[in-house]
C-alpha positions in Angstrom: -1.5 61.0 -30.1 -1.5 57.8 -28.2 -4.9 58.4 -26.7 -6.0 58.6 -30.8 -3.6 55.5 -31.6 -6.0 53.3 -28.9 -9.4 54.5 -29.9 -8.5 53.7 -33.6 -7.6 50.1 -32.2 -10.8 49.4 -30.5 -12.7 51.2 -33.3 -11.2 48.4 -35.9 -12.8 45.7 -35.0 -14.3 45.2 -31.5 -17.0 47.6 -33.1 -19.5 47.7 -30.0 -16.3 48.4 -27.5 -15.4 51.2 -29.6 -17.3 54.2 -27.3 -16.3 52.6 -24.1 -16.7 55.2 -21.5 -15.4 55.8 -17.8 -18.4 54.3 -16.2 -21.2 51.4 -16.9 -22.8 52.3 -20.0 -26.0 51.1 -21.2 -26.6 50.5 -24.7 -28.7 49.0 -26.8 -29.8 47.9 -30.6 -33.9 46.9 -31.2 -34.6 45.4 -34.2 -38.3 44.0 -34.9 -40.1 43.5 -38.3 -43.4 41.6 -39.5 -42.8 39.4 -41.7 -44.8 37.1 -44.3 -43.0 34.4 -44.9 -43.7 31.2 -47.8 -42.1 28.2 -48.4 -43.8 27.8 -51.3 -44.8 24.6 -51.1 -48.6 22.4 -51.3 -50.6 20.0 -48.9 -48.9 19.1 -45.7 -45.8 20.7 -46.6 -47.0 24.0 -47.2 -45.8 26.7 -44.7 -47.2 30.3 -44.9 -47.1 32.8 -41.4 -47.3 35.6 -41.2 -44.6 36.6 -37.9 -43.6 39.2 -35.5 -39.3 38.7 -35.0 -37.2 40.2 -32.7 -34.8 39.8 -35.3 -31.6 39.8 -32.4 -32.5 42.7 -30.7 -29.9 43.3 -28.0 -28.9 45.2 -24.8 -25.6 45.7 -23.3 -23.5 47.1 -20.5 -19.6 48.2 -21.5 -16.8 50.7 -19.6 -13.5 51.2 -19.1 -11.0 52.4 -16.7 -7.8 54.3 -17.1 -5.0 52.3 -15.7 -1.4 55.0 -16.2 1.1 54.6 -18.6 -1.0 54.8 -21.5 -2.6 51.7 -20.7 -6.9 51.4 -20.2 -8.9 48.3 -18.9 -12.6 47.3 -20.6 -15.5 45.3 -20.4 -18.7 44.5 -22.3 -21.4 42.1 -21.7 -24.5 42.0 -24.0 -27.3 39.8 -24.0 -29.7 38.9 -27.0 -33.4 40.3 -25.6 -36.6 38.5 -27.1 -38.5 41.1 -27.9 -41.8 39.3 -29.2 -42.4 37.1 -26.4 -41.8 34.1 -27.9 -39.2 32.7 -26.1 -40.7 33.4 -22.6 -44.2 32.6 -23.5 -42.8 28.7 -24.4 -40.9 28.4 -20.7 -37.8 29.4 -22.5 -35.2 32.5 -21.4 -36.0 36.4 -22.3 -31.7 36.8 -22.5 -29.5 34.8 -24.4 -25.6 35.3 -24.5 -23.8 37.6 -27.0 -20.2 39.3 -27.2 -18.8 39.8 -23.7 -15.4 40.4 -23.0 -12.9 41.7 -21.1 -9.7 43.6 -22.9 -6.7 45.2 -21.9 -5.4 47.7 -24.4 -2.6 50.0 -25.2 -0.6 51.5 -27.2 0.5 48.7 -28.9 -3.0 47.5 -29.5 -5.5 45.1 -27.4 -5.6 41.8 -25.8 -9.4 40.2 -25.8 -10.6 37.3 -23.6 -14.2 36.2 -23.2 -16.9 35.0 -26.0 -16.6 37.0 -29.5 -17.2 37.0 -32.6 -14.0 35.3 -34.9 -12.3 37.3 -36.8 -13.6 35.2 -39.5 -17.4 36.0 -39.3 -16.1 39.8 -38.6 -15.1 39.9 -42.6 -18.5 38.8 -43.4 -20.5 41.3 -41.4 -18.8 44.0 -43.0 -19.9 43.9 -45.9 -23.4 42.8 -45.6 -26.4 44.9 -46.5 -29.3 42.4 -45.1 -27.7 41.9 -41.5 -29.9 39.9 -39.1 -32.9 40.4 -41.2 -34.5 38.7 -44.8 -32.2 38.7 -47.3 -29.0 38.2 -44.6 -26.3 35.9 -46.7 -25.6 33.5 -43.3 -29.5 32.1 -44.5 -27.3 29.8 -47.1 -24.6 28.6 -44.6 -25.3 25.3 -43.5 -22.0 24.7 -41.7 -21.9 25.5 -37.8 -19.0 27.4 -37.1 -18.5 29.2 -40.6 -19.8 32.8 -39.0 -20.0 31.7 -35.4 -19.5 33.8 -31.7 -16.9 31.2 -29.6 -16.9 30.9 -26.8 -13.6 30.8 -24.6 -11.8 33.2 -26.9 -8.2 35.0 -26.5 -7.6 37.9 -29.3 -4.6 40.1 -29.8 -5.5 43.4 -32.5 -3.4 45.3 -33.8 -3.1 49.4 -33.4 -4.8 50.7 -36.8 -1.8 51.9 -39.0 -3.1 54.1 -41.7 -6.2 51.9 -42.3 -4.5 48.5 -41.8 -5.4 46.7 -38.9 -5.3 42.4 -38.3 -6.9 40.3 -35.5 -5.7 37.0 -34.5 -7.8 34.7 -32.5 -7.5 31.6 -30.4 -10.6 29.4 -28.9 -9.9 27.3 -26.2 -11.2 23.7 -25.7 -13.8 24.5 -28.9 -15.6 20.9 -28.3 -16.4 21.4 -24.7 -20.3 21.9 -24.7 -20.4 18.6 -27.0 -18.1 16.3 -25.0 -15.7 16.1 -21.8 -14.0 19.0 -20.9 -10.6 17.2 -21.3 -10.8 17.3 -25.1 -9.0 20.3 -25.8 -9.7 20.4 -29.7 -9.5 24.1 -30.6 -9.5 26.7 -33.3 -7.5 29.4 -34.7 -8.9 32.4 -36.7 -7.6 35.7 -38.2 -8.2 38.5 -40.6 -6.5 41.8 -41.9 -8.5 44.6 -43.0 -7.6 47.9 -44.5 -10.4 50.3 -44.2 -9.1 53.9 -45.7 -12.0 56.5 -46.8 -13.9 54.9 -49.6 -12.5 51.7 -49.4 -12.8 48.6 -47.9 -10.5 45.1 -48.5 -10.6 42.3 -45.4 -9.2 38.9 -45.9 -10.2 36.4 -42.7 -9.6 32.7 -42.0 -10.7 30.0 -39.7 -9.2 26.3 -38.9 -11.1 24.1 -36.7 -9.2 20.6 -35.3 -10.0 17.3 -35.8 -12.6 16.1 -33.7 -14.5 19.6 -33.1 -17.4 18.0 -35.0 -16.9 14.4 -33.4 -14.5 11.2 -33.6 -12.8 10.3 -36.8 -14.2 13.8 -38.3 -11.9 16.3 -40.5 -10.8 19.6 -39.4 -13.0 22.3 -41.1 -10.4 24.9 -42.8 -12.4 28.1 -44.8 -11.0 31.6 -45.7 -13.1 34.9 -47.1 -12.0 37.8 -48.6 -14.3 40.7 -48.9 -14.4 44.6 -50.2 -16.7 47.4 -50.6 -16.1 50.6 -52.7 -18.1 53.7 -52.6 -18.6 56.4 -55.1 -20.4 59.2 -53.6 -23.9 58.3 -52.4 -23.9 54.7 -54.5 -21.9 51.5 -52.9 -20.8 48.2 -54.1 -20.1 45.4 -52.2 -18.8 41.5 -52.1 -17.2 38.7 -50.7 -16.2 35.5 -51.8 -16.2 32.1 -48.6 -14.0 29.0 -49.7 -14.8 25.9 -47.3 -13.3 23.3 -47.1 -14.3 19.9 -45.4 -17.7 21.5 -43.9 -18.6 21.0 -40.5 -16.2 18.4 -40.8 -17.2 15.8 -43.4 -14.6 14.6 -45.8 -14.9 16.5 -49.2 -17.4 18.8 -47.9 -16.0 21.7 -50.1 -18.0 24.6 -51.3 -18.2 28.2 -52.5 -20.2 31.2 -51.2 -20.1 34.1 -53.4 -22.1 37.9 -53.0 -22.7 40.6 -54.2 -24.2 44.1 -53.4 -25.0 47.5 -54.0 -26.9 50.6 -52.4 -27.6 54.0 -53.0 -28.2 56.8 -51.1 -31.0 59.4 -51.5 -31.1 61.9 -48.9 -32.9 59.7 -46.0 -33.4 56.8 -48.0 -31.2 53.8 -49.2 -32.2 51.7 -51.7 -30.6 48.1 -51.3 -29.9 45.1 -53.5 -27.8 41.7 -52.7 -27.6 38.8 -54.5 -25.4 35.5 -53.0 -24.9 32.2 -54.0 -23.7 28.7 -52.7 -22.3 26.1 -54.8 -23.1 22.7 -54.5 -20.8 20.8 -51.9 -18.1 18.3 -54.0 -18.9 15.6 -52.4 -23.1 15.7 -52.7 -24.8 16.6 -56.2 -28.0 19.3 -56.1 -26.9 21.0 -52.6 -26.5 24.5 -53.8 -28.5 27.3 -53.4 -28.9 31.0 -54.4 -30.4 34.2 -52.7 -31.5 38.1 -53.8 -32.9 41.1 -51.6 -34.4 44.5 -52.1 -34.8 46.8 -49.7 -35.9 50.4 -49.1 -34.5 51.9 -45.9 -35.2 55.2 -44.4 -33.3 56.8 -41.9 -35.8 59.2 -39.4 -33.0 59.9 -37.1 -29.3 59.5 -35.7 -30.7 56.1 -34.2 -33.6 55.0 -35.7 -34.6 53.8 -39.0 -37.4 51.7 -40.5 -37.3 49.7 -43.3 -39.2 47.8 -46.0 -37.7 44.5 -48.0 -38.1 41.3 -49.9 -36.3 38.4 -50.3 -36.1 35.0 -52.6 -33.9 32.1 -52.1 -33.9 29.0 -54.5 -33.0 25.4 -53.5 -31.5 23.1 -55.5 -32.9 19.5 -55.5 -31.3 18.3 -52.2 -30.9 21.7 -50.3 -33.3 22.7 -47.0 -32.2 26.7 -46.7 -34.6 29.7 -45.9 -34.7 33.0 -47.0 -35.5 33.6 -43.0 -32.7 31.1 -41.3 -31.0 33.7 -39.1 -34.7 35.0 -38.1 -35.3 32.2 -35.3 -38.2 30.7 -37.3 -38.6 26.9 -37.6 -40.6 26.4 -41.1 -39.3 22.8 -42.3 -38.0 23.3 -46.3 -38.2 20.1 -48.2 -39.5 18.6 -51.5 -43.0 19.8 -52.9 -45.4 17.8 -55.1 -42.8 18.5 -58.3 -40.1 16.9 -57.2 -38.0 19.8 -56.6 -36.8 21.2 -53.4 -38.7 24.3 -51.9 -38.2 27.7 -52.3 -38.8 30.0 -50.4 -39.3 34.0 -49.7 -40.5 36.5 -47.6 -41.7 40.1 -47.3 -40.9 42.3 -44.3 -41.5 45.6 -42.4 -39.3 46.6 -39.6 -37.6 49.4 -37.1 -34.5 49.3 -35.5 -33.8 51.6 -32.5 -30.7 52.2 -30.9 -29.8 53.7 -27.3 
C-alpha cells in the first residue's frame, strides 16, 4: 500500500516523473506541424509564412533508486530539441533546458529541487486543449512569469489523498539572471487539485517580490482556478487567471478567462477553445480574445496527428499572436485602418512519443 501511496504522489503532479524506473530511461515527446500563418495585415506590415515548427519537441532521461524504509531517490533531465533546424542553422543551440530535477520521496509525499514548472502554470496546463501548438491560451499572456519554468526551485507535494493532492513551491534568488546574484528577490507559488474520476477542480497561485522585474517595481501577485468535467466521450473545460500588478507595473491588473470542449469519436476528437484577456486597468484597448478548432486522430498508444485553426483578435493597442508559444517572430502592430492586427493560422501536425 505504501508503494501505491508514492506512485499516486509522483503521478499528481510531477507528471513526466511519474514512470520513473530503476535505471536511466529515455523518453521522449516530438511534436512538429506546418503551419500557415497571417497577420493580416497590408504593405510593409504584412506577414504571411508558411512554417515548419518544432513546436517544443523534447527528449529526456529520468530514474530512480530504491533507498529502504519506504523511501526512493529520482532524477529527470529534459532538454527542448529543435527539430526543424532552425536554431542550429542560425549559430544557435539544438538543446535548450526544460524540467530537471532531483526528488526525494516517501511516504509522506516528495521534496523537489532543481528547475520546474510552478505549481501555478501546472493549473493551466491541465486544462488546456491547444497545448504548445495554435490555439494554446499562453499566446494572450503578455506577462513573463504568469506560466513560467523557474529556475532554482524547492517543492514539497503532498501524498494524493483520495484525489486531493497540493504543491507548494519556493524559487530561490528569482532575479539572478537579470542582476547580481546578491539580490535574493524570490517567489512563492502553490496549488491544490482534486482530480477524482470525471472530475477535475485545481486552484494555484503565484507571488513574485519587489524588484523581480527591476528597482522601484511592484510585486506581481496572480491566482487561477480551473476544472474540467467529462460526460462520457464529450469534455468541458475552463479556467479563470486574476493578475494583478503584471510583470510588475503598478495597476497592471487583468483577467484571463477560457473555455473548452471536446468530443470523442472512436479515434478522433474534435476540439474547440475559446479564451479571452481583458484590457489591463491601467492601459485602455489592451485586450484580446482567441478560438480554436481542431480535429485530432489518435493512430496509436503514442502517436497522433492532427489538423487545426486558430483566430485571435487584438484590440487597438494589443501586439498578441495566435502563434506566440510557436517560436515565430512575426511583428503584430497597426494596419492601414487604424486598428491593431489580427491574426490566425492553419496547421498540420504529429506528435510521437517514445
Amino acid at each position: 500500500m505504501k508503494k501505491l501511496i508514492a506512485a499516486a504522489v509522483a503521478a499528481a503532479v510531477i507528471a513526466p516523473a511519474s514512470v520513473m524506473a530503476s535505471g536511466p530511461v529515455l523518453y521522449g515527446k516530438l511534436q512538429m506541424s506546418l503551419n500557415v500563418l497571417d497577420n493580416n495585415g497590408s504593405g510593409a506590415s504584412e506577414y504571411s509564412e508558411t512554417s515548419l515548427n518544432s513546436n517544443h519537441s523534447r527528449i529526456g532521461v529520468k530514474g530512480s533508486e530504491d533507498l529502504g524504509n519506504g523511501m526512493k531517490i529520482g532524477y529527470l533531465i529534459e532538454w527542448s530539441v529543435d527539430m526543424d533546424g532552425d536554431e542550429s542553422s542560425a549559430g544557435g543551440s539544438d538543446l535548450g533546458e526544460r524540467n530537471r530535477a532531483i526528488t526525494l520521496s516517501g511516504d509522506w509525499g516528495t521534496m523537489l529541487v532543481g528547475k520546474w514548472d510552478t505549481p501555478f502554470k501546472t493549473v493551466g496546463r491541465k486544462v488546456e486543449l491547444f497545448a504548445e501548438r495554435l490555439g494554446d491560451q499562453r499566446n494572450m499572456n503578455t506577462f513573463a512569469t504568469l506560466d513560467q519554468r523557474a529556475d532554482n526551485v524547492i517543492a514539497y507535494v503532498t501524498p494524493n489523498m483520495n484525489g486531493f493532492s497540493a504543491t507548494v513551491a519556493y524559487v530561490v534568488d528569482v532575479a539572478s539572471a537579470n542582476g547580481a546574484d546578491d539580490s535574493d528577490q524570490s517567489a512563492v507559488s502553490f496549488n491544490t487539485i482534486y482530480n477524482n474520476g470525471p472530475m477535475l477542480v485545481a486552484l494555484g497561485y503565484a507571488n513574485y517580490d519587489d524588484g523581480v522585474f527591476g528597482a522601484n517595481m511592484e510585486n506581481q501577485k496572480t491566482w487561477r482556478l480551473a476544472g474540467s468535467y467529462s460526460f462520457g466521450d464529450f469534455k468541458i473545460l475552463g479556467s479563470y487567471t486574476d493578475i494583478t500588478d503584471g510583470n510588475g507595473v503598478n495597476n497592471q491588473d487583468s483577467e484571463i478567462w477560457t473555455l473548452g470542449a471536446s468530443y470523442k469519436m472512436g479515434n478522433n476528437t474534435i476540439k474547440f477553445q475559446y479564451g479571452d484577456r481583458d484590457e489591463y486597468d491601467n492601459t485602455n484597448e489592451t485586450g484580446a480574445n482567441q478560438w480554436a478548432i481542431g480535429l485530432d486522430h489518435t493512430m496509436s498508444k503514442r502517436t497522433t496527428v492532427y489538423v487545426e485553426y486558430a483566430d485571435l483578435s487584438n484590440d487597438d493597442a494589443s501586439t498578441s499572436r495566435s502563434w506566440n508559444t510557436m517560436g515565430n517572430g512575426a511583428t503584430v502592430g497597426q494596419n492601414n485602418s487604424g486598428d491593431n492586427q489580427d491574426t490566425d493560422g492553419f496547421g498540420v501536425g504529429i506528435i510521437h512519443k517514445f
